[in-house]
Each structure stands twice: as structure tokens, then as C-alpha cells.
N, C-alpha and C positions, 0 to 999 in steps of 0.2 A: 504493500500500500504506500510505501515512501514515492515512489513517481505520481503517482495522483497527488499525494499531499502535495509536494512542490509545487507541481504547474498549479495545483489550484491556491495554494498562497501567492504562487508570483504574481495571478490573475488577480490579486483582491490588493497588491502594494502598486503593478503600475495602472490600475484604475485608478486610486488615490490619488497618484501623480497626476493621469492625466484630468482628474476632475477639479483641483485644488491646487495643482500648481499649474498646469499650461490648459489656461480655461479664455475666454475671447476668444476664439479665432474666429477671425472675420469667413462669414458663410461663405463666401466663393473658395476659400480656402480650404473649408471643411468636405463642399462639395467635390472640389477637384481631386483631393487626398482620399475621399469614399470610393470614386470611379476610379484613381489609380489600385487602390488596396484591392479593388474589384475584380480590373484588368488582370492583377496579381493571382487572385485566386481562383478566375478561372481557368487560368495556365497550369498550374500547380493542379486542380481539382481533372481536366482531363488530361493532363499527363500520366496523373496516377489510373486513374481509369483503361488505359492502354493497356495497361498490365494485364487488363482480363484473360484469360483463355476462352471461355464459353461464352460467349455473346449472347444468346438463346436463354441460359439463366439468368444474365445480366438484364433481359427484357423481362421476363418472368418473372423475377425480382421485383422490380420497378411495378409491373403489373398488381402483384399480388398484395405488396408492400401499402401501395396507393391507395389497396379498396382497402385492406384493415387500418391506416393510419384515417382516412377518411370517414371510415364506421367510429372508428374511437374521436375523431376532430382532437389528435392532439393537438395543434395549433391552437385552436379556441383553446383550450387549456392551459397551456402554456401562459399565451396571453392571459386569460384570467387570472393565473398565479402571477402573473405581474402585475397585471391591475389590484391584485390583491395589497399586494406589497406595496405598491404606489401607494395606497389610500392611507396604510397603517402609518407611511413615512411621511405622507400630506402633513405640511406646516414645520416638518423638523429638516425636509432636504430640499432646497429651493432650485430651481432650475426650468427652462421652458421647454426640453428635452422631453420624450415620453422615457418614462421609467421601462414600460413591458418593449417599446422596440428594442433598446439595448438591452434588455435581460435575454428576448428572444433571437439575437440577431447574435449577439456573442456564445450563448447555449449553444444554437445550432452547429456555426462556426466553429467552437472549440471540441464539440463533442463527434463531429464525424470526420469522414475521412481517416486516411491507412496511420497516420502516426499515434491516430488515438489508440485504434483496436488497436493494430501490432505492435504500439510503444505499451498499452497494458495485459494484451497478454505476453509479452515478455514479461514484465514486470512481474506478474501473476504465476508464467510458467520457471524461469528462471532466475527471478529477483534478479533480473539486468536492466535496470532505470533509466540505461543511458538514452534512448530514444526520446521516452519524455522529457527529460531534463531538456535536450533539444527546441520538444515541443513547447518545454516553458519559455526559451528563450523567447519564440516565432510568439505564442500568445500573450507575453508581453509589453513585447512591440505594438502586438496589434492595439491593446488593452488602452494603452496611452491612449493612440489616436482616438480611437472608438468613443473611451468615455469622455475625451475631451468633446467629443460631438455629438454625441448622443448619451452623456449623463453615467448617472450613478447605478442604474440599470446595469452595465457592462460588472460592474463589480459583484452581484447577485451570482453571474453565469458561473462564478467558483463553485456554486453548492451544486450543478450538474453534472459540470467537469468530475468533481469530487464520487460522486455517486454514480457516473457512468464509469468514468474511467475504473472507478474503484471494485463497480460492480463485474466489471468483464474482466479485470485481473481476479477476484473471486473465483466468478465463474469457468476459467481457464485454469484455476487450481482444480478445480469438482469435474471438470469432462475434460481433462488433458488429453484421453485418448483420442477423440473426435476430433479436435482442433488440428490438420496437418494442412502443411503448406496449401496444399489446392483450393481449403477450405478461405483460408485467409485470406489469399488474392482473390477470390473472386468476392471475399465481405468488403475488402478494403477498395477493392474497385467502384465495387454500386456507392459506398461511403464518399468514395471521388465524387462522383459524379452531384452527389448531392451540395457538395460543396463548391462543385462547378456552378450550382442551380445558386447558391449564396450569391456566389459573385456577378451572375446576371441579373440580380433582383437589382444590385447596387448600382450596376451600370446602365441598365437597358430600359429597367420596366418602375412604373409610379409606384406610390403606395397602395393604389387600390386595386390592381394587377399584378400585384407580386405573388410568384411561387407560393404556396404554401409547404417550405420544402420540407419542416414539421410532419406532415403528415404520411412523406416517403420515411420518416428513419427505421419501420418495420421492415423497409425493404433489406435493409443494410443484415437483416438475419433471416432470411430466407435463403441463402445459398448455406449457411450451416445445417438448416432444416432440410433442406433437399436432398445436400449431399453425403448430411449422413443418412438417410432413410435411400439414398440409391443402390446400394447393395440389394436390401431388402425387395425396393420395389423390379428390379430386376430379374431378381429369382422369381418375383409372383407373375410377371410377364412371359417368364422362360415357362413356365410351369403351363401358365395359361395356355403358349403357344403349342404345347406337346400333347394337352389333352385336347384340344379341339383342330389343331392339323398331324397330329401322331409325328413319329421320331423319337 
């Protein structure tokens, strides 16, 4: 659990900084540094994505992902939990910033994509941190700029970092067997890509057109679900295929 705990303290000192000490920036400034961070991230987000092998599960994914994140509206959710927190913080943290965009906008951000899963299940399978530490560098860089523009929200996204990241290096101690390379690259790939989807809301699309890419993060565990049950479904195909064409 020490890689989750850092990046998510890093996440909560350069919020700080960037809400309380480099706070003004003139809007054109804010916005031009959003669509470059943007540009940024969507380079990064399908680079990693290339990685895939199966393309086909990669769709499936996405597919299957979309209708349960959509049945559940984590987004609404999400948002709610920020509006929630917004309301308690009303009168004690000033700013014209929304509270729930930067809780939800850094949440997403920092919790998908291949450094998170494969920086915590390293963590989880071989207590090797070094990836996250990495990743705390990159999330608090971002952290500065974000909360300098989008508030004190950004500082909140520790408590999912914390609990996602924490929870998959967990979870990667309790089914180690399952977890092999092929399963990874193709989680960390759809993870890309959703992160690809970040970086297009920032550059391309308003606020009331935006992704809701919240509602893809089930996708990011459906190639674990697939590809461990494809053994199994395989022999139930082979099977099926010998009693009704014989061989």
C-alpha cells in the first residue's frame, strides 16, 4: 500500500500549492494550459492503447463497460459526491471554480490508465513502488495546474486514487494467479483509451457535451472477466461442437 499512499499525499501537497500559492491566472492562461495538458494526454492515452493485442475485446470492452457504467450513472454519482462535499465546504473554501469538476476531472484522470493498474499491481504483487512513485511525480505536476484552475476539488481526487489504487494492489495480492501479462495489456489498454477520452473533453468538446468517461471505467475490467473465464468458455464450445456435429 506505500505506492498508493504517496501518489495520493503528493496529490493532496501540490493541490495546496497550486490553490494557495499560484492562484490568478489570468483565464486565457488557464485555458490555453487545459488544451495543452489535453493535447498531452491524448498522446500518452493512445499511445498506450496501441499496446492492445485483441482489438475485438478492446471493443467488447468498451461495449459492455458503457451499458453497466451507464445502468449504475457513475458519473451522476461521482458528481453528487462532489456536490456533496461542495455544500459541506460552502462558506469555509471560497472560490468560483466548481468543487465536483475538479474532484471528477482529477478522479478520472488519476485513477485510469496503465501506470495506475500496472504501477498497483506491482505494488500489490511484488511490493515494487517504483512505477507509482513515477506516477506521483506526472500527478503532481498535473495537480498544481488543475487546482490552480479548477479549485480545491483536485485535492479531494487523493481519497480515489487512494482506494482505487489501493484496492487493485489488494486485489492483485487475493487472485495473483489470474493477473498474467495478457490480462494487463489489454486492462491497461481500454484504461488508455479512456484517458484518451479525458483529454478530448479538454480540448475539443463544451461542458454540456462532454464524455461521460465515468461511466466507461467498468470497461477497464472486462478483459480480466473474459479472459479469465476463456479457458472455461472454450471447452463449453468445444464440447458443444462435438455433440451436435460429432468428432
Amino acid at each position: 500500500m506505500l505506492g498508493p499512499v504517496v501518489n495520493a499525499l503528493v496529490v493532496v501537497i501540490c493541490s495546496l500549492i497550486g490553490c494557495f500559492l499560484i492562484r490568478g491566472i489570468p483565464e486565457r492562461f488557464e485555458d490555453i494550459l487545459k488544451k495543452g495538458l489535453g493535447l498531452a494526454v491524448i498522446y500518452f492515452g493512445i499511445r498506450g492503447s496501441l499496446e492492445n493485442q485483441r482489438p475485438l475485446l478492446l471493443v467488447m470492452s468498451l461495449v459492455i463497460g458503457a451499458i453497466l457504467g451507464e445502468l449504475i450513472d457513475i458519473d451522476k454519482w461521482m458528481n453528487r459526491l462532489g456536490l456533496w462535499a461542495e455544500n459541506k465546504l460552502a462558506g469555509k473554501i471560497a472560490g468560483k471554480k466548481s468543487f465536483a469538476q475538479g474532484f471528477v476531472t482529477a478522479s478520472i484522470l488519476f485513477c485510469t490508465g496503465s501506470m495506475a493498474i500496472v504501477g498497483s499491481m506491482q505494488s500489490g504483487l511484488e511490493g515494487n513502488h517504483q512505477m507509482l512513485y513515477i506516477k506521483s511525480i506526472l500527478d503532481g505536476t498535473i495537480s498544481i495546474v488543475f487546482a490552480a484552475s479548477l479549485g480545491i476539488g483536485v485535492l479531494f481526487s487523493a481519497i480515489p486514487i487512494l482506494v482505487y489504487q489501493g484496492g487493485i494492489a489488494l486485489l492483485a495480492m487475493a487472485v495473483k494467479e489470474l493477473l498474467t501479462p495478457p490480462i494487463i495489456t489489454e486492462m491497461s489498454s481500454v484504461g488508455n483509451l479512456l484517458v484518451a477520452a479525458i483529454g478530448i473533453n479538454f480540448v475539443c468538446l463544451s461542458d454540456g457535451k462532454q464524455i461521460k468517461v465515468a461511466n466507461y471505467i467498468p470497461a477497464i475490467f472486462i478483459p480480466l472477466v473474459f479472459m479469465s473465464c476463456e479457458p472455461w468458455l472454450n471447452m463449453v464450445l468445444h464440447n458443444a461442437a462435438k455433440l451436435f456435429f460429432g468428432g
